[in-house]
Each structure stands twice: as C-alpha cells, then as structure tokens.
N, C-alpha and C positions, 0 to 999 in steps of 0.2 A: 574178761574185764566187765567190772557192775557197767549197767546203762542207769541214767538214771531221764531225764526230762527226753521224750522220743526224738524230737529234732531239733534244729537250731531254731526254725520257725518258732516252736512253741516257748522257747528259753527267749528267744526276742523278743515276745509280747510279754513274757515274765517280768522281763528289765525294762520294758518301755511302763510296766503295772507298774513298778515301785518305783520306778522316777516318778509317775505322776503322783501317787500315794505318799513318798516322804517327808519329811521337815527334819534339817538338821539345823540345830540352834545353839546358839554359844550364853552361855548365863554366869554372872556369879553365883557361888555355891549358896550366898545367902538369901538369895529369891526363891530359896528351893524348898519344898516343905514332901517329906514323907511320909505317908499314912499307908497302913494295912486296913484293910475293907473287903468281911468274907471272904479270909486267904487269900485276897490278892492285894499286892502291896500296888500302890498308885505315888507317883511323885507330880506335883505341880508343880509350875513355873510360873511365874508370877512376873508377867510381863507389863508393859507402860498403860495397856488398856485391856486389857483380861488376862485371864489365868490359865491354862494351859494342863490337862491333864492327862498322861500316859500309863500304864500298866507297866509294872519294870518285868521284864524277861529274864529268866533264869541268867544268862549272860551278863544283862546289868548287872542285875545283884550281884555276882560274881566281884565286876568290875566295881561296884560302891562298893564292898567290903574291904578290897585291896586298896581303893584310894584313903579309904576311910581306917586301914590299918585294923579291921577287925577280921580278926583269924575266922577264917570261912566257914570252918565245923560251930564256932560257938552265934555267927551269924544265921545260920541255918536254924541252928537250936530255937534261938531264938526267935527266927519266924515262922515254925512250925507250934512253938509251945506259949509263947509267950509274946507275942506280935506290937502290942503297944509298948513293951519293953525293946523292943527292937526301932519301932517310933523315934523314942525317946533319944537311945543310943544314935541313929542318922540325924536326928534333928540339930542331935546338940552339938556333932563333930562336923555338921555343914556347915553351921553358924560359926564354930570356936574360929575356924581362919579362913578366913573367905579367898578363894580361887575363882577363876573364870576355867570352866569345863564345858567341851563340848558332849551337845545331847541327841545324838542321831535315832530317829523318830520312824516308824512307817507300821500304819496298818491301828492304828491308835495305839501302841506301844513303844515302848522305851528300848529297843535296841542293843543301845550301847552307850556307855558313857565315860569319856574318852580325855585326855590331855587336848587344852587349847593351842598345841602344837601337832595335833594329827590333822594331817593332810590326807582327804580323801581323793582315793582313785577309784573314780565312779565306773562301773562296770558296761553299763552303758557304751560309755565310751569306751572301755579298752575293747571292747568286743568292734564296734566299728570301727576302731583303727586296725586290728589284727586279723579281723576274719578276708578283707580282701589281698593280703599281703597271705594269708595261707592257700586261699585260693588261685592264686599265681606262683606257688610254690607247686614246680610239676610233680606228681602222686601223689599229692599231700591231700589227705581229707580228714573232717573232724569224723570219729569214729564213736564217740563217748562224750554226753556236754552233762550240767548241773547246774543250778544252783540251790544252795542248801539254806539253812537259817545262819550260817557264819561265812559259806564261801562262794566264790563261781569256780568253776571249772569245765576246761574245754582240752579233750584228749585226741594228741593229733596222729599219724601213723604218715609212713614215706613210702608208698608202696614200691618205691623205684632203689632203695637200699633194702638190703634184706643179705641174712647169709646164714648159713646151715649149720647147728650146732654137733650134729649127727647127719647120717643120711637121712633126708625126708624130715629131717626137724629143725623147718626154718622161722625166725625170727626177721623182726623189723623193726627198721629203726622211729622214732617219732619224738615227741617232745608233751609234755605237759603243762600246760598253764594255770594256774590259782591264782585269784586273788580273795581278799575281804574286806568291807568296807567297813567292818564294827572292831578293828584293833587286833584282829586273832591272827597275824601272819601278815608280811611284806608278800607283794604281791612278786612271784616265782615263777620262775621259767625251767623246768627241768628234764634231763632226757628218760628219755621213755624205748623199752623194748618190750617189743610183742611177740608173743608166740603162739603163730598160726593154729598150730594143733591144739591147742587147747582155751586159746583167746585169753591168756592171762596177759599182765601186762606188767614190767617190773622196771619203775622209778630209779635211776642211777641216785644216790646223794655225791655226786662230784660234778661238780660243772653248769651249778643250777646260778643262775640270778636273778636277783633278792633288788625289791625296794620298797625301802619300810617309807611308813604312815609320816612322815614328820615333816613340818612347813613350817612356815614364819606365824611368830605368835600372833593370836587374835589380839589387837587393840583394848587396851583396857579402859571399859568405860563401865558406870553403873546400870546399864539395861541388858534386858534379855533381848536378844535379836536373830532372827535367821540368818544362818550361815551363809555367807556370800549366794551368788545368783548361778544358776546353772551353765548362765551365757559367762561371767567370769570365772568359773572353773575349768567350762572348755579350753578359754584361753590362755589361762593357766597352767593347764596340763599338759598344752599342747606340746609344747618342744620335749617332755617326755616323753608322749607317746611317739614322738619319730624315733625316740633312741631306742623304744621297748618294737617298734615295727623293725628297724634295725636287726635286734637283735631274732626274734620270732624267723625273719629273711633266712638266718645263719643258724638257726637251732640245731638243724639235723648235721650235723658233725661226723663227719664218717671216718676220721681218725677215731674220736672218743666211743664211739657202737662200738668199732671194730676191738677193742680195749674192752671191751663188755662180753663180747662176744668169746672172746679169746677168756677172758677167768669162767662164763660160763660152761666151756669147754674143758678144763682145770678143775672147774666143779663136780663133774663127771667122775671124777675118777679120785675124789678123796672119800673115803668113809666114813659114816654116821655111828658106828659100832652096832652091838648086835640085838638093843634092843629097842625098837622104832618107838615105846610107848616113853621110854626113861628120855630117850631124845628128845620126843616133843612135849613132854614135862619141864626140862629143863631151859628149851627154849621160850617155851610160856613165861617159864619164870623169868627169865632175860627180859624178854620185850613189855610185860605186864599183859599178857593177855588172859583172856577171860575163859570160864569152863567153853561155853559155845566153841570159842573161837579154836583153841587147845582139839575138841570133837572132831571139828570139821578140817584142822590141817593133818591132826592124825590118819582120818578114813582118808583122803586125797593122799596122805605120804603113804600108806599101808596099801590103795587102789591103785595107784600108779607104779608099784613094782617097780621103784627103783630107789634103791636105799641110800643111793651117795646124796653127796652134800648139794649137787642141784636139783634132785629129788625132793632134797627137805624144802631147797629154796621154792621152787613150783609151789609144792602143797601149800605154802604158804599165800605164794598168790594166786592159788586155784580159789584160797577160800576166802579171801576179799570178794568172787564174788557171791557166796553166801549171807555175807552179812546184810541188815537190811539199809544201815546208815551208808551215803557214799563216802561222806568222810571219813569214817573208819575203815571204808573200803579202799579206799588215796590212802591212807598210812598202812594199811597192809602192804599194798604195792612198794611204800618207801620200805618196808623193814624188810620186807622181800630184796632191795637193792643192797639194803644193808648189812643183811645177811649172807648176801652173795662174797661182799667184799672182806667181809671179816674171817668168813671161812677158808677162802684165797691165801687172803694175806698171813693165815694163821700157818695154813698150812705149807709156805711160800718159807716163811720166816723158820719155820721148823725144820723144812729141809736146808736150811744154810746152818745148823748148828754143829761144829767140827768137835767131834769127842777127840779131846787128847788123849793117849794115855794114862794111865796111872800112875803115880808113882810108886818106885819098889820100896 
C-alpha cells in the first residue's frame, strides 16, 4: 500500500494550515471577471469594498469550462494558444446569465468552483470526529493517511480480523475513507483488504457509503460574501458527522471480508490463458491504463509466478504502489476490487451454462 504524508500528526497540522489559509466565497457570476496574465489565468471577484484576486487551478478551469458549456479540448486550446480569446469567451458566458457560484479559495488560488448548492464537508472536522471512534475500535490503526490537491484519505486495517487465502497468505480486513472538498467525489467509506505478504491493499466496490456535496441553496442576493463561518458549519454538520461516526464504529464487517475472502480464493484457481503479456494488454485497455502503469502490473504479474486470475488481481495492486500520485494509487486499489469481482462472477456465471444437446 503507497504511504503518502508520514503520520497523522503531520496530515493534522496539513488541515489545521488550510483551515487557517482558505476562503470559501459565494458570488454572482457577474462580479466575476477573467483574465490571463503570463500563462496564468487570474479571476477576480469583485466584492462591496475590494476586489479579490485568485489563480484558477487546473481543477477550476476544468470546472469553468463545464459550467460554462465549453468542450474542454477547445478550452484548453485556447489557453495555451490564444489566451485573451479565452478572456473574451469566460467573460461573455459569466455575464450572458448570471448565477450565484460557489468559489473555494486557499493558498491564493481558486480551487474550485462549484454549484451554490455544494455543501462542504470540511476535513478538519471529519477527521476529528472519526479518528477517536477508530481509535476505540479494538485493532483498528490508521496504517496509510493523505491529503492530495482533490482528496483526504485515511486507510484503516483491523488487526483482530484477518483469514488466510492459502497457507501462510493472510489477509485483513479494514476500511477506507475519502473525502473532497472541491466537488471531485461524495465523501466514502469503503472496505478495504490487506495482504500481509506483500502490503497491497484491495478496495471492495460493494458496500461503500457515499455522501455527496449538496445543501440548501445560498440566499440570493447581489454581493459576493464568505461562505458561512466555520463555527456554523461545525454546527451544521454536526448531526452528520454522528451518522458518518456511526457508521466508521461498523465499517469492518466480517460477513462482507468474509465474501471477499472467499472469491479471492475462487480467484486462485481460474485462468489468465497463456499469454501474461496479451493479458495485461488487454486489461490496460479495459481499465484505460497508461504504458507505466501496463510495465509495472506486468513485471509484478510475470514476478509473482502466479498466472491465475488473483495473480493478475495482486499485480495489479502491487503496482498502485509504484505509481507517484496517491490518487491514482486509491483507484488502483479500486480496480484491483473490481477486478476481482468481475473475474469471479465471470467465471461463476460461465460455470452455470447448461449445453443442451443438439438437435438431430
């Protein structure tokens, strides 16, 4: 499993920096003005007694082009070749209909820029309402934490469940939590299986729960104004965070491992056919994976000597951790899960097909 930020200590001063660092501000779209300035675009806000200037983040720009209904390739185009032409185009499509959009701010950049129906789930706070509720979960320890430019993540492990796929090749159960506060994902709760021998870690996609960004709309008035106050978001969020403590309490599920456990025993014994390179070709091409990535499950499926179908699944999440991003290293893990299942079920469903015979 990647590591990414060394401890909790250091990922808690991370989130206690960008609390003090952010500004998340709610505007109409017509106080907003766009400008490019030596490759980097700048948007102002244009508040009751000054003006407000942030750097938009690859991420924004994303998100203005989709609010903004400009296909992203010709967005791009345009601010690489032709930048005041791109100007023009945001300037004139913030003005044509005016909205209230929220604009989450830190570190002098623009973030994200978001529906005035996103509700944020400040990280901050999930992390102090869930790390003492894991902490009273007996064998539970954070094993893997993060935070990226779109996510947190805190990777938990149950030392007290655990069971053996083979002799000597034991697994454990745990759980995973994400969240984001710039629109990229409902914050998730998912299960998680580890294996000892090799420290990979493989994401279930069944059983996960999800709660997306969305609250009561911002008040429409004509100013730009900071998003509510940190003291009433706490209070706000409160009675979620007891259902999301709630749930974290019950994450490790030792029916549904047990279910994990059992296709990855299943897995063992279905075949990849006989050529490992054709295999992980075509699952590249399945999942959209990249040459790197494609290299590095190959040498792991090829190094590990074992050619069945939990074999491909492993190599798979052997090489999450490879990769440098963690996020990309958390979707390995998932397609590692989803892999497992597909292969199962494939091969599940195949042995239930009754050949009639033929007619004479």
């Amino acid at each position: 499993m990647k590591q990414g930020i060394k401890s909790i200590e250091k990922l808690y001063e991370e989130l206690i920096r960008q609390r003090e660092a952010r500004q998340d501000l709610s505007a109409d779209t017509s106080l907003l003005t766009f400008n490019s300035i030596k490759g980097n675009s700048v948007i102002n806000v244009n508040t009751d007694n000054d003006v407000l200037s942030y750097y938009v983040s690859d991420i924004a720009h994303r998100q203005l082009a989709d609010y903004l209904n400009i296909p992203f390739k010709y967005y791009e185009r345009m601010l690489n070749e032709q930048p005041q032409l791109l100007d023009m185009n945001v300037n004139c499509w913030l003005m044509s209909n005016p909205q209230k959009r929220m604009l989450r701010t830190l570190d002098g950049k623009l973030r994200a820029f978001l529906s005035d129906r996103y509700r944020r789930l400040d990280n901050l706070e999930l992390v102090d309402h869930i790390l003492p509720v894991i902490a009273q979960m007996k064998g539970c320890e954070v094993i893997s934490q993060d935070i990226t430019e779109t996510h947190l993540y805190l990777k938990v492990i149950n030392k007290t469940l655990k069971a053996e796929i083979s002799t000597g090749d034991v697994v454990q159960a745990g759980f995973v939590i994400s969240n984001s506060e710039i629109g990229l994902g409902a914050l998730k709760i998912e299960p998680l299986v580890y294996r000892l021998v090799c420290k990979n870690g493989l994401i279930s996609k069944d059983y996960s729960h999800k709660k997306y960004h969305t609250g009561r709309q911002i008040e429409n008035t004509d100013n730009a104004y900071e998003l509510y106050s940190d003291a009433t978001l706490a209070a706000d969020d409160k009675a979620y965070f007891m259902k999301v403590q709630d749930i974290v309490s019950c994450a490790v599920d030792e029916a549904k491992f047990h279910l994990t456990v059992d296709k990855m025993r299943k897995a063992k014994n279905i075949g990849t056919g006989d050529d490992p390179i054709k295999t992980v070709d075509l699952l590249c091409d399945r999942y959209i994976l990249n040459r790197q990535e494609n290299a590095s499950i190959l040498m792991h499926f090829m190094k590990g000597g074992d050619l069945s179908h939990f074999g491909l699944v492993n190599a798979v999440t052997r090489a999450s951790q490879d990769v440098k991003d963690y996020n990309r290293a958390t979707e390995l893990e998932r397609i590692g899960g989803v892999l497992l299942d597909e292969g199962v079920d494939k091969a599940e469903a195949k042995s239930k097909i009754l050949m009639l015979p033929q007619a004479a």
